[in-house]
C-alpha distance (Angstrom), angle and dihedral (degrees) to the residues before:
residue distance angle dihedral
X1 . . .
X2 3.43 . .
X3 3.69 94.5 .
X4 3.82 90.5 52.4
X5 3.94 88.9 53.2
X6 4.34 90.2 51.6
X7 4.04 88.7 51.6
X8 3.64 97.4 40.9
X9 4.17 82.9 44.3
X10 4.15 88.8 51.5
X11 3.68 93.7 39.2
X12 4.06 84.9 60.2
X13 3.86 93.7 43.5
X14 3.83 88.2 46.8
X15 3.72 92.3 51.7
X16 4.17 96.7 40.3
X17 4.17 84.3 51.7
X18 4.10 88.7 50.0
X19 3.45 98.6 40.5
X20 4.15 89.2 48.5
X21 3.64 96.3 37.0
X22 4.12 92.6 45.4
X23 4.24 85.4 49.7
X24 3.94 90.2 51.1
X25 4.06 100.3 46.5
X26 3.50 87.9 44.1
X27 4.09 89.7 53.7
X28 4.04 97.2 37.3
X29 3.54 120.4 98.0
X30 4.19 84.6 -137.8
X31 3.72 83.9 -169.3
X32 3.71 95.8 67.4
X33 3.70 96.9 33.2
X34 3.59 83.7 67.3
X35 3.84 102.3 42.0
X36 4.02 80.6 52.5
X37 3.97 95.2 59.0
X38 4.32 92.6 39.1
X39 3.87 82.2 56.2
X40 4.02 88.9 45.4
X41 3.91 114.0 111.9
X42 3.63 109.1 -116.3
X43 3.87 88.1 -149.9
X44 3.65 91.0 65.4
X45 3.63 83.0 42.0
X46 3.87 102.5 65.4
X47 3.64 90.6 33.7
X48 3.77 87.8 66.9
X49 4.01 87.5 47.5
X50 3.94 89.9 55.7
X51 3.98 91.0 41.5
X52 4.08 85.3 52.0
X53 4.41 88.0 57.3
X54 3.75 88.8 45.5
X55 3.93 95.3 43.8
X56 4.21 80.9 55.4
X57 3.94 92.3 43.3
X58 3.73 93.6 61.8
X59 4.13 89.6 40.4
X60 3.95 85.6 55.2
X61 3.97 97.6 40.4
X62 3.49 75.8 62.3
X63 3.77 105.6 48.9
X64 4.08 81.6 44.4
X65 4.09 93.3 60.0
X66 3.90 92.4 41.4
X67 4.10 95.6 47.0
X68 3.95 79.2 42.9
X69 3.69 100.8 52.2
X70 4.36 87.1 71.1
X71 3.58 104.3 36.9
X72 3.82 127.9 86.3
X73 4.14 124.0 -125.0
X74 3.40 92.7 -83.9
X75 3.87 100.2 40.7
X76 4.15 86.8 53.5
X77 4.19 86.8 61.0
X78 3.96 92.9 56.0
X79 4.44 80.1 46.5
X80 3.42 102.6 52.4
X81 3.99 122.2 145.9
X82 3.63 102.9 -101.2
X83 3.90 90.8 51.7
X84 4.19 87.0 46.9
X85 3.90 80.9 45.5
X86 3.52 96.1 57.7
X87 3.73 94.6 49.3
X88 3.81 85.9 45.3
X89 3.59 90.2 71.6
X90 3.38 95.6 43.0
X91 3.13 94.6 63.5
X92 3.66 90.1 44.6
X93 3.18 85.9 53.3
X94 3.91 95.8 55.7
X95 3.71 93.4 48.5
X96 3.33 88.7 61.3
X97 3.79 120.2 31.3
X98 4.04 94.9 33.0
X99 3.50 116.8 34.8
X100 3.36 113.5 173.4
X101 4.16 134.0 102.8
X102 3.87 84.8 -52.4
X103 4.36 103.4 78.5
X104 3.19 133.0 174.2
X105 3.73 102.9 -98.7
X106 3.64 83.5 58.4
X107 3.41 87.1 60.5
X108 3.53 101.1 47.5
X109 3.47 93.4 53.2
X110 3.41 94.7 44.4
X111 4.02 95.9 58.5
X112 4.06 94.0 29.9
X113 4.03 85.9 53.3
X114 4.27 90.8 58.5
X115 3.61 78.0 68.2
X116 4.03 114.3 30.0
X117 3.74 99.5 17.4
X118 3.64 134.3 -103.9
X119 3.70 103.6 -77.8
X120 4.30 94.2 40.4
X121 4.19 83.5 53.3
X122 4.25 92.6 43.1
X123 3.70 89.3 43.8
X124 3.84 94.8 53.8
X125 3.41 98.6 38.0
X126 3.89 98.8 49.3
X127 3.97 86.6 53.9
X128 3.46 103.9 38.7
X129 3.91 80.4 58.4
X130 4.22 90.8 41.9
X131 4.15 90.4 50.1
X132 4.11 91.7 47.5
X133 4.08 86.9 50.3
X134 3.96 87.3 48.5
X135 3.41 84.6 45.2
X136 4.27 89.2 67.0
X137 3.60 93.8 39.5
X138 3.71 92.3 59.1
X139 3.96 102.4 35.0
X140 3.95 82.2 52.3
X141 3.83 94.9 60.4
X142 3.66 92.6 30.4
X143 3.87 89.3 59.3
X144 4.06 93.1 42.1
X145 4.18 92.7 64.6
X146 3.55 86.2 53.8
X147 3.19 107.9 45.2
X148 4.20 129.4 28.7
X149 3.91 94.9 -155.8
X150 3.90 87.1 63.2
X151 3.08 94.4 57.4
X152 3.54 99.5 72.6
X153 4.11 81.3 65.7
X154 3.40 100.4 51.7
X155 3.76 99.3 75.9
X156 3.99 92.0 55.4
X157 3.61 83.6 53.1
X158 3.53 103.8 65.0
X159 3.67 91.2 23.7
X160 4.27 85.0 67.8
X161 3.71 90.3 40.6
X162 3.40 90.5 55.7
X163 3.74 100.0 42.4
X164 4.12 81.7 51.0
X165 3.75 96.1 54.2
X166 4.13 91.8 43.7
X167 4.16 94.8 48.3
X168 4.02 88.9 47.1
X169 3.31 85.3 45.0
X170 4.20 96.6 53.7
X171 3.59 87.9 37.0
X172 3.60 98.8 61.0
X173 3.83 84.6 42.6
X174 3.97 92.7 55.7
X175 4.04 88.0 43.4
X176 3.51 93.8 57.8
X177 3.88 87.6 48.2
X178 3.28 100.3 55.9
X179 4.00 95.5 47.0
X180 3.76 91.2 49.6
X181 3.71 91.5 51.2
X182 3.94 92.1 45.8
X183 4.07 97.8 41.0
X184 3.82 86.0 74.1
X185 3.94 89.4 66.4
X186 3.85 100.3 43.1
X187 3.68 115.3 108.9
X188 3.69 83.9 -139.7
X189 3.75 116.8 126.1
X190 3.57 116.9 -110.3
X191 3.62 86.4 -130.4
X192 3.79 94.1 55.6
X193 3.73 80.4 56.4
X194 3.34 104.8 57.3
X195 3.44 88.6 52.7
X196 3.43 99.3 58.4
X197 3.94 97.7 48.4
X198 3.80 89.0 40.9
X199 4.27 85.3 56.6
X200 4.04 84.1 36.5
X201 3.82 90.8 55.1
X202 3.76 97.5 43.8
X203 4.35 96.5 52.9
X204 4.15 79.3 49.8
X205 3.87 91.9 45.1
X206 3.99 89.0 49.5
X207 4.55 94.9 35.0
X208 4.51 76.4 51.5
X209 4.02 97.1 48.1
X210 4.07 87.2 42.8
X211 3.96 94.6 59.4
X212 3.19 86.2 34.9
X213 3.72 88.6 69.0
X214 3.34 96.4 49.3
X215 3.61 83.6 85.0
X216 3.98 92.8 67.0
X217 4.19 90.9 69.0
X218 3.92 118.3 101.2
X219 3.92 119.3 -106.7
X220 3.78 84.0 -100.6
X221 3.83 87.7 69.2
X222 3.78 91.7 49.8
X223 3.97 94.0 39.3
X224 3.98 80.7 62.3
X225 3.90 90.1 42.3
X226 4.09 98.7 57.4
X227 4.01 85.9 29.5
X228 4.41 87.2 64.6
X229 3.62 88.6 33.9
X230 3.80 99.8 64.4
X231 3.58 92.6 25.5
X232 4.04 81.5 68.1
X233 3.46 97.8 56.9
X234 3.83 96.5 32.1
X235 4.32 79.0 56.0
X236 3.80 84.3 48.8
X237 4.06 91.7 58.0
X238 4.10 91.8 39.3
X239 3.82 90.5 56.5
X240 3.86 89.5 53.4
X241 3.62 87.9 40.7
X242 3.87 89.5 68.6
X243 3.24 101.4 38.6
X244 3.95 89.8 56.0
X245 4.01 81.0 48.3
X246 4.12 86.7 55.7
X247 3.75 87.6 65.9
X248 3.78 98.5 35.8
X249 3.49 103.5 -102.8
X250 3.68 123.7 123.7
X251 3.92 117.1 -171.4
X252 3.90 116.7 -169.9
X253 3.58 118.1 -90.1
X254 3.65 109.6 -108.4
X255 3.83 97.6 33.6
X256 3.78 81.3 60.2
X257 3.96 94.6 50.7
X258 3.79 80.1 38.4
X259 3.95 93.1 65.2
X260 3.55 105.9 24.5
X261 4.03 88.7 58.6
X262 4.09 85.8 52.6
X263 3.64 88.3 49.0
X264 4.02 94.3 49.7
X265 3.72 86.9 48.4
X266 3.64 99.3 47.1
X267 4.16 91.1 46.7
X268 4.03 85.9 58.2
X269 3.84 82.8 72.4
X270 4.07 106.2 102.0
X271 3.77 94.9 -122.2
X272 3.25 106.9 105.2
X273 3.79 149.3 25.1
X274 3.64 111.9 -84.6
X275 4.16 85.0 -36.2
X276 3.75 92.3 -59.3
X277 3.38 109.2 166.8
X278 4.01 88.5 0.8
X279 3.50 99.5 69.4
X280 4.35 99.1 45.9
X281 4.42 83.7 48.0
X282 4.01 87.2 59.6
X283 3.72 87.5 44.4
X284 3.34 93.5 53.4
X285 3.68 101.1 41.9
X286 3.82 96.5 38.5
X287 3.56 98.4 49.3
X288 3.74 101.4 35.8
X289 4.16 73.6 70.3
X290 3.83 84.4 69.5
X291 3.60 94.2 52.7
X292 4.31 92.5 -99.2
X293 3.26 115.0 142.8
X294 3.89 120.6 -118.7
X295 3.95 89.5 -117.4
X296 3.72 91.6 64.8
X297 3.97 98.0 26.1
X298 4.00 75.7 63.3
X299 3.63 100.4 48.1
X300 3.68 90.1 48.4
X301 3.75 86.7 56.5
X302 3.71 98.5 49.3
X303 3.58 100.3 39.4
X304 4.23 90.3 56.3
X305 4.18 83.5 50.2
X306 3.48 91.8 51.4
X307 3.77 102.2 42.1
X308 3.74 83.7 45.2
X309 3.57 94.0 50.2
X310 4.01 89.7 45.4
X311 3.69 93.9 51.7
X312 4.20 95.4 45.7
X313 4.40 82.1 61.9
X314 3.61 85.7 79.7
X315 4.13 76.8 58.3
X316 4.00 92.4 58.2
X317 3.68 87.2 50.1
X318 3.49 98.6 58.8
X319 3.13 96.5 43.1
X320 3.75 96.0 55.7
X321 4.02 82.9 55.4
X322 3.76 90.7 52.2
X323 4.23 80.5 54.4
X324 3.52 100.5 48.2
X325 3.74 92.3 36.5
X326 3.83 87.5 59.9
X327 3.51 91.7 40.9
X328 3.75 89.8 52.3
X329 4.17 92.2 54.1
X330 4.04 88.5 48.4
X331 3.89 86.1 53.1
X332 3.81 96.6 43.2
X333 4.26 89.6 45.7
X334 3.98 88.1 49.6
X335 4.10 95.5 49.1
């Protein structure tokens, strides 16, 4: 069942990236979209390649203090940033190269856990993700006492946030309707069952009591939490900020922030592929509001997916090391 819910799931992002992507290349002038990047400055360029790797840095100094905060001395050695690094990437990687029902949090949790456990690796994951969404929220109505312009985006914000929270909250509903209607017909024994929610219940029980004791750290901690967290997303509007710069065009600050924190919430929605088609229709409508035209507001858009998607190979590389790696312990074990 649930593998029937993850195709029908990537069948519907497939088609929402399609149907956006096919409405974009049939209202781009291609021609100047690509006059506009040859006329890009390459400077500007790699400086938003090197802004991507520190945007990732504070996401994983993050991950680092919250895998930290339940592991003993020892424990922290066998954690340490360039192993949480790696596995980064790979997730990185994963989000971009395979999507699918298999993510990159998955991923991360899945490698992190050989080392930490299951529920230490769920527990960090799930709230590095919760602090970077807190992270919008509050940089969103931060921005709006400052500034009246961003106020008009504010609303959207927590209107998408909101929308978010209530279709993950049907969905799960619906799930767990459809698996008690079909547990009556499997030939599994009830026993077998039990079993498996009992096991089920305990990796919750333990992800629960590990968040839980998140609340023992010291405000310092927590300072450094909400510091990474909105550096993140502040990185996320400085990388945009130079590529906008590449092709001469320099947007204010906090309408920037304003619009690409919109844009990150609205390409959480599952309805596309890694925002494909998504993410270059906010850029377009957002920034046209700025007086950029939908030629650029484009090229923006695809040159942050492809420097992305050039800086998660490092991602597929390390994970093919984690394979072979493995493969090389299996080998050694059997000789």
């Amino acid at each position: 069942m649930a593998a029937k819910l993850d195709k029908k799931g990537l069948i519907i992002r497939i088609l929402g990236s399609t149907i956006l992507i096919y409405w974009i290349l049939t209202k781009m002038e291609w021609s100047k979209v690509i006059e506009t990047v040859k006329e890009g400055s390459s400077v500007y360029f790699i400086a938003a390649f090197i802004a991507i790797q520190l945007t990732v840095l504070s996401s994983i100094l993050k991950w680092k203090l919250l895998v930290d905060s339940s592991l003993n001395q020892d424990q922290k050695q066998d954690a340490s940033v360039l192993k949480l690094g790696r596995f980064y990437y790979i997730g990185l990687f994963f989000n971009n190269f395979l999507p699918g029902s298999v993510g990159g949090d998955v991923v991360r949790v899945y490698y992190l856990g050989r080392t930490t456990g299951i529920p230490i690796a769920t527990a960090s994951v799930a709230f590095e993700r919760i602090t970077s969404g807190t992270a919008l929220v509050a940089i969103a109505i931060f921005s709006s006492f400052f500034i009246e312009s961003a106020r008009s985006f504010l609303l959207p914000i927590i209107l998408v946030l909101g929308a978010i929270l209530l279709v993950s909250f049907l969905i799960s509903v619906w799930i767990k309707g459809k698996r008690k209607n079909t547990s009556v017909a499997t030939q599994t024994p009830k026993s077998k069952i039990k079993e498996w929610v009992t096991k089920i219940k305990t990796e919750l029980a333990k992800i629960a009591e590990i968040a839980l004791n998140y609340r023992k750290e010291g405000i310092k901690w927590w300072l450094s939490i909400a510091i990474l967290s909105i550096l993140f997303q502040v990185g996320l509007a400085w990388i945009n900020d130079l590529l906008f710069l590449s092709l001469g065009i320099d947007i204010p600050w906090l309408e920037l922030l304003m619009i690409i924190t919109l844009i990150s919430v609205i390409t959480m929605l599952p309805i596309s592929v890694n925002g494909l088609g998504v993410r270059e229709g906010c850029y377009v409508l957002f920034f046209k509001e700025l007086g950029v035209s939908e030629e650029i507001a484009v090229t923006v858009s695809l040159l942050f997916f492809i420097l992305v998607s050039i800086s998660s190979v490092a991602g597929g590389l390390f994970w093919m090391a984690e394979r072979w790696g493995k493969g090389e312990i299996i080998r050694k074990s059997v000789d």
